[in-house]
C-alpha positions as a printed Julia matrix, in Angstrom:
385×3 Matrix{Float64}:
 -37.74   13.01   -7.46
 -36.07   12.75  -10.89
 -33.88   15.88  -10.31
 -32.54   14.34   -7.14
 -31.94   11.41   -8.6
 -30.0    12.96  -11.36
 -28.27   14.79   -8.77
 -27.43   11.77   -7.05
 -26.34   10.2   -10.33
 -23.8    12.62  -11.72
 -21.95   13.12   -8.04
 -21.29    9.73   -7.93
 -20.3     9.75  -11.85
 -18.08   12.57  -11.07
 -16.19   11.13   -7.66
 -16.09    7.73   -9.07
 -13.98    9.65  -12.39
 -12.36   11.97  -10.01
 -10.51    9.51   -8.08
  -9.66    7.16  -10.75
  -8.33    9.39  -13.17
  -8.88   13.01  -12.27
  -6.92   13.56   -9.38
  -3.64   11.92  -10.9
  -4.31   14.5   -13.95
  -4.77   16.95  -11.37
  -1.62   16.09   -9.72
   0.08   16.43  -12.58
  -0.48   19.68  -13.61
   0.42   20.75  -10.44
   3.73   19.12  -10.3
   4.82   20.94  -13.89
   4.36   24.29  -12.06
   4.73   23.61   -8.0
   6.6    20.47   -7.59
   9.83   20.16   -5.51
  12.89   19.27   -7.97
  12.97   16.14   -8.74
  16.03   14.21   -8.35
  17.51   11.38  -11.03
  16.41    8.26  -10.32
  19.17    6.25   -9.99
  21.53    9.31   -9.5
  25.23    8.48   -7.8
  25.21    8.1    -4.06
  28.08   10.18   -2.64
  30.01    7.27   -0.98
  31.77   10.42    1.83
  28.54   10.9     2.84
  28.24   10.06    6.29
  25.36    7.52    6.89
  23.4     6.91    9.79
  22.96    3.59   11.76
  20.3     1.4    10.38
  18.29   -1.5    11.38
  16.14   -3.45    9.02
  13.36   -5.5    10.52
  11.87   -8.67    9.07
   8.25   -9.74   10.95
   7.71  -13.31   10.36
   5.25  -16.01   10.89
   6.13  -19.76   10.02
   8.45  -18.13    6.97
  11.01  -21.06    7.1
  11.05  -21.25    2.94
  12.4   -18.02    2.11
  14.12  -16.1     5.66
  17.22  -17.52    4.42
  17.26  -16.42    1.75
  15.74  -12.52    2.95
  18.43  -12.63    5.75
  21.01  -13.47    2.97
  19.7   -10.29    0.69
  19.81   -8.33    3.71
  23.45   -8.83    4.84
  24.57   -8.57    1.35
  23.13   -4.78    0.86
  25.29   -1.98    0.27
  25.84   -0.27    3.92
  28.45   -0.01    6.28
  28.22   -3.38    8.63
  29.17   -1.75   11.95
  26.29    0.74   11.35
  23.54   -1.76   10.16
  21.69   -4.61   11.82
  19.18   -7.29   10.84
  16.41   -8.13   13.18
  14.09  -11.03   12.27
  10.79  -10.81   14.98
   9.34  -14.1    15.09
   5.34  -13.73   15.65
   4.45  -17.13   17.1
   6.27  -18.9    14.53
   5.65  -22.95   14.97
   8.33  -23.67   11.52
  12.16  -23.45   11.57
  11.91  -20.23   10.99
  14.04  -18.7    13.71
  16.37  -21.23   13.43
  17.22  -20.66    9.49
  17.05  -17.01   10.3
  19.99  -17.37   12.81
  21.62  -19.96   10.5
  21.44  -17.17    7.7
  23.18  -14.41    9.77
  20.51  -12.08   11.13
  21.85  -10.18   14.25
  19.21  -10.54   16.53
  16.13  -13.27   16.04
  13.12  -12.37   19.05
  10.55  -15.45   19.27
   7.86  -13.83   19.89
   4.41  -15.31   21.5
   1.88  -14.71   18.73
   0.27  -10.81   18.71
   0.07   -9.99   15.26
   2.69   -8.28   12.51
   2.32   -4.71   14.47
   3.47   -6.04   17.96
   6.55   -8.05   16.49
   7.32   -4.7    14.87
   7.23   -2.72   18.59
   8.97   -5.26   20.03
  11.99   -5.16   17.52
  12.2    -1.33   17.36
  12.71   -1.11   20.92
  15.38   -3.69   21.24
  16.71   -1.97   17.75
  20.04    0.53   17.99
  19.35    2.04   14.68
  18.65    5.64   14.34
  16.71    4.79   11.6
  14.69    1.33   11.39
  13.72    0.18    8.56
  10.99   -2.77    7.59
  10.84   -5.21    4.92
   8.67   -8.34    4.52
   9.98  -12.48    4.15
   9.35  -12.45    0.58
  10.75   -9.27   -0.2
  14.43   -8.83   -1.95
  15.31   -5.54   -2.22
  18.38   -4.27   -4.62
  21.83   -3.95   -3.34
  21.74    0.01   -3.32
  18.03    0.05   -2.0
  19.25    0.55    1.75
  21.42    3.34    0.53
  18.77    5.16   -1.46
  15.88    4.79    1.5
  17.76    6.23    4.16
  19.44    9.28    1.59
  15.72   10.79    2.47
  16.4    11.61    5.69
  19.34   13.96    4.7
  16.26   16.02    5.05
  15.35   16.85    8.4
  11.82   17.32    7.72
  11.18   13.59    6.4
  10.26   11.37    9.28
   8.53    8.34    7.01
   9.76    7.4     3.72
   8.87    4.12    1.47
  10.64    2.38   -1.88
   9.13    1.09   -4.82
   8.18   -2.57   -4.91
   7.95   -4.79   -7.82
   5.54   -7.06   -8.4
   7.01   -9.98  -10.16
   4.38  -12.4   -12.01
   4.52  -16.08  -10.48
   4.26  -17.36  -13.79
   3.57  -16.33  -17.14
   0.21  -15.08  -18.65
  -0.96  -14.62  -15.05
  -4.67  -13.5   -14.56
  -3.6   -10.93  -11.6
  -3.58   -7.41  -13.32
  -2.17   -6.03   -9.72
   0.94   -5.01  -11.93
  -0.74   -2.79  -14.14
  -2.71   -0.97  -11.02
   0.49   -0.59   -9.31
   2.76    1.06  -11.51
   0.14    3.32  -12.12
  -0.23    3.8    -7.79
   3.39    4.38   -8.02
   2.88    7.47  -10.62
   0.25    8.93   -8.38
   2.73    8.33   -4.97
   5.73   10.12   -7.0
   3.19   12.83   -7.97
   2.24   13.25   -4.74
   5.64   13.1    -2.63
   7.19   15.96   -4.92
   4.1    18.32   -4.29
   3.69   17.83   -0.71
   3.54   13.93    1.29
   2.18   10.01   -0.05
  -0.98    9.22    1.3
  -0.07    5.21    1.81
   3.31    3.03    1.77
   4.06   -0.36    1.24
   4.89   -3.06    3.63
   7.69   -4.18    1.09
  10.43   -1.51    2.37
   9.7     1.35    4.07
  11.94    3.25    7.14
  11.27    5.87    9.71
  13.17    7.8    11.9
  13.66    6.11   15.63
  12.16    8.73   17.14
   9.41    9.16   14.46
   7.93    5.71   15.29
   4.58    5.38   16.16
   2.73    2.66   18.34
  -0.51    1.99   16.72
  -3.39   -0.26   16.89
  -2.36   -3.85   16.08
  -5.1    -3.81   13.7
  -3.83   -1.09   12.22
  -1.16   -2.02    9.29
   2.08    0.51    9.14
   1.59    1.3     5.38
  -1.48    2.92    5.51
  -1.21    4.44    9.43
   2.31    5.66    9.36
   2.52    8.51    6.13
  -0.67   10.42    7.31
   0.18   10.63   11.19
   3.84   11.61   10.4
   2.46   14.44    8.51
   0.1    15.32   11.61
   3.09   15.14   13.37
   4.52   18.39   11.28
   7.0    15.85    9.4
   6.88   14.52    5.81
   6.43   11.25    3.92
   8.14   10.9     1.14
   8.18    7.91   -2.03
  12.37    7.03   -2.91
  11.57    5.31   -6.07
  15.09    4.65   -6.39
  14.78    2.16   -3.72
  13.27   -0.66   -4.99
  12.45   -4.44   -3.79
  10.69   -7.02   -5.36
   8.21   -9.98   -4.7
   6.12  -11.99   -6.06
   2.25  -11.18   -6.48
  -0.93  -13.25   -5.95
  -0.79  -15.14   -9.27
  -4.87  -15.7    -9.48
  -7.55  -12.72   -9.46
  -9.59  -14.68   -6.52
  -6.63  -14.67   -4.41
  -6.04  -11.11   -4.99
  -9.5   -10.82   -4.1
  -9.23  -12.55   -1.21
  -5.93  -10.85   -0.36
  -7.18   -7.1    -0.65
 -10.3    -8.09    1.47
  -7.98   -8.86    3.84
  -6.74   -5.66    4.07
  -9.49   -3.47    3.59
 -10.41   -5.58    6.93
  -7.12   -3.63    8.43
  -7.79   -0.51    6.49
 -11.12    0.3     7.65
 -10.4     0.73   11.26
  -7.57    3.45   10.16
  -9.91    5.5     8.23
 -13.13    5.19   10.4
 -11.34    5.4    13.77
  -7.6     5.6    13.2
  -7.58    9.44   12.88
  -7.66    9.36    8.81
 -11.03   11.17    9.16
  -9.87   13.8    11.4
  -8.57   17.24    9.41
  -6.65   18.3    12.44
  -2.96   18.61   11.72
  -3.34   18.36    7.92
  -2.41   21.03    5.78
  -5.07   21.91    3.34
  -3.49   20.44    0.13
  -2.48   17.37    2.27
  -6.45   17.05    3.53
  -7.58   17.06   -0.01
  -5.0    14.66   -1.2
  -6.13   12.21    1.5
  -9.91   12.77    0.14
  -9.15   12.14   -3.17
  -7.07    9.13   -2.84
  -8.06    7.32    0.43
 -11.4     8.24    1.0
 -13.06    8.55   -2.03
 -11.11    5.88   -3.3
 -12.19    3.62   -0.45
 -15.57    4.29   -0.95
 -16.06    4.05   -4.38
 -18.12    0.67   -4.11
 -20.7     2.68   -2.2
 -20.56    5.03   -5.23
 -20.86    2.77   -7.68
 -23.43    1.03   -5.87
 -25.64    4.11   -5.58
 -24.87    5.36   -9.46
 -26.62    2.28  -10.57
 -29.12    2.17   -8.33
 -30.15    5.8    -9.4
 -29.65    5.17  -13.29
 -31.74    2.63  -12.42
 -34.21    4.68  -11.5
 -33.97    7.04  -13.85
 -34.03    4.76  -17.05
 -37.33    3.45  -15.25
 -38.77    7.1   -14.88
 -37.92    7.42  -18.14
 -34.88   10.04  -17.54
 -34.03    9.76  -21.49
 -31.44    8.3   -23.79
 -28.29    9.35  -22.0
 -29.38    7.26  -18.66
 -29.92    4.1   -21.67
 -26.03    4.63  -22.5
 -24.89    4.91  -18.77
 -26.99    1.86  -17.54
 -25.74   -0.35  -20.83
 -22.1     1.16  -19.87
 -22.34   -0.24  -16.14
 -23.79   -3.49  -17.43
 -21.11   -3.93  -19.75
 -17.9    -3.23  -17.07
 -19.71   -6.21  -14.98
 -20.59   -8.33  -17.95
 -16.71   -7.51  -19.29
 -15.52   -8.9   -16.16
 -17.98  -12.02  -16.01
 -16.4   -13.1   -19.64
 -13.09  -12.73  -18.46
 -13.44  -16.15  -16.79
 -14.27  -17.85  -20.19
 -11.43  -15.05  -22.46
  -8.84  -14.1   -20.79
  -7.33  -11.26  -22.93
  -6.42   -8.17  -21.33
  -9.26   -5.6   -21.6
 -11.18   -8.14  -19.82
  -9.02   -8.93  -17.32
  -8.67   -5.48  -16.38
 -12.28   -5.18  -16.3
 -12.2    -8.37  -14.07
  -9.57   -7.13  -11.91
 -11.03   -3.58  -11.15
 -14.76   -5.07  -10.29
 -13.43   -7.85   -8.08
 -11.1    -5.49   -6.3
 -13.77   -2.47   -5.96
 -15.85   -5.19   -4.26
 -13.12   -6.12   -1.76
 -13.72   -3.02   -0.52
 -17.05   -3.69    0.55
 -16.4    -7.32    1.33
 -13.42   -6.23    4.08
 -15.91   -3.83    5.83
 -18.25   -6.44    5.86
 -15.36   -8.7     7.65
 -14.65   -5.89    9.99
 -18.26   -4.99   11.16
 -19.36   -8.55   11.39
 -16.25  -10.13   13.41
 -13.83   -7.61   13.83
  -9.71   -7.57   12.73
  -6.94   -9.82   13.81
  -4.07   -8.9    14.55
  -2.68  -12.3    13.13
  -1.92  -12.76    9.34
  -1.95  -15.41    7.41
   0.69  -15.64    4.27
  -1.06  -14.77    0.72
  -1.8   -17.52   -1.84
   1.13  -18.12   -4.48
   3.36  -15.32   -2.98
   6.38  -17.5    -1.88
């Protein structure tokens, strides 16, 4: 009993460590000796080069405070007029939106009956004339070279999917939210991972795909997780442009992060569980254990956390010995960390804050998505416009 438990312990210790930390060191040791060259990152665009037609498409629900002003960042981007286009797909929007959105300049505004982000996104690509189409959300600004930069991917024929950096900008200062901090360290795993083979997610910020590369998926399903891993199944790549960047603004409070990334683990569950994600077929091998590393274990790592205390538990209880007394006080002391971070808000705490609240959207979206299912619909985030 005790040796299984220990068993049980020390895998979880070790996939809970592995997916953290370990697989970014992994990746980059790998990149020093196998990595594609890495380009500058804000290395001169070659203004001869002849660019392909583009259309960027906004999806927007009841977004009449800032389409004006996305629709205004939009047309003011760095690309060739006659060979770009700005589509703004109204889901069921009961605001002004599609009328600023028209008032702002954008080429073609669809008002849409309400099915959900994913639809609005079909329906624009297939009244789109871009031979690449590109997506972007309301509250996204992206720099004036970004457009340039994205679509500069697809100089290689192999890339079919390819996603920018976002920036989250703080809503105010000394903000609780430590999603900054976790993302810029995502983005140094996605960079890692794009030079030694294909990203394993996107964002929803600004991303592009090749017409003909677009997929039609499950209206559940979001884009940024779906797309990358079903392009490469497809025999294409998926690539990170870090010189193609946008901003926004983040959740400024950890409970609506909270609430936020429950929402989406709602969305991301169905793409891992039924979405294909699961299935090895089409993956290369390095590809296969780069999506196990950093979607599934990382997805599931409530479960292991969950069952490493529950077995040091255990084994402080059968009295396993003075290491199990360090590990329990250890797991205690992340959760009691985070509980103080409420009353102190300095940074360590925070961070301990963040990373328990967020690890338990994880099992808090499941629980969304086995008890009532997914909509389609979305709602806007707290604080983010």
């Amino acid at each position: 009993m005790r040796s299984a438990l220990e068993i049980v312990f020390w895998v979880c210790c070790a996939a809970i460590v592995w997916t953290q930390l370990g697989y970014a060191v992994a990746l980059a040791a790998l990149a020093r000796v196998f990595a594609r060259p890495q380009s500058k990152p804000r290395e001169p665009i070659n203004p001869s080069q002849p660019l392909p037609s583009l259309s960027l498409i906004v999806a927007a629900h009841d977004e009449e405070p800032v389409i004006a002003a996305k629709v205004q960042n939009a047309l003011a981007l760095d690309y060739p007029r006659e060979l770009f286009e700005v589509i703004v797909a109204c889901d069921g929007c009961e605001d002004g939106t599609a009328e600023r959105a028209r008032q702002a300049g954008a080429d073609l505004v669809l008002e849409l009956a309400r099915g959900g982000k994913i639809r609005a996104q079909d329906t624009a690509v297939e009244r789109s004339r871009g031979e690449i189409v590109a997506f972007s959300d309301a509250n996204s600004l992206w720099e004036p070279d970004a457009a340039r930069r994205l679509v500069s991917a697809f100089a290689d024929p192999h890339v079919g999917y390819a996603c920018g950096q976002v920036r989250f900008v703080q809503a105010a200062a000394g903000g609780e939210n430590q999603e900054g901090s976790y993302w810029r360290y995502e983005l140094a795993v996605r960079a890692l991972e794009s030079r030694l083979s294909s990203i394993t997610a996107g964002n929803g910020a600004i991303y592009a795909t090749r017409r003909d590369s677009y997929i039609v998926v499950d209206p559940v399903m979001g884009h940024d997780l779906s797309f990358p891993f079903n392009i490469v199944k497809r025999g294409q790549r998926a690539v990170y442009v870090p010189s193609a960047r946008a901003g926004e603004k983040m959740v400024p409070s950890i409970l609506g992060e909270f609430q936020r990334k429950r929402r989406m683990m709602s969305h991301t569950w169905p793409i891992v569980l039924r979405g294909g994600m699961l299935s090895p077929r089409g993956y290369p091998p390095g590809y296969a254990l780069m999506i196990f590393s950093h979607r599934i274990l990382r997805y599931s790592s409530v479960w292991l956390h969950l069952i490493a205390l529950a077995a040091n538990i255990a084994l402080v209880a059968l009295g396993g010995g003075p290491v199990y007394v360090v590990t329990l006080a250890l797991q205690l002391a992340l959760v009691l960390a985070a509980a103080l971070a409420g009353v102190l808000q300095v940074r360590p705490l925070l961070i301990a804050r963040y990373y328990v609240l967020t690890t338990g959207s994880l099992a808090a979206g499941f629980w969304d998505w086995m008890r009532h299912g997914t909509d389609a619909a979305w709602e806007v985030a707290e604080g983010t416009r």
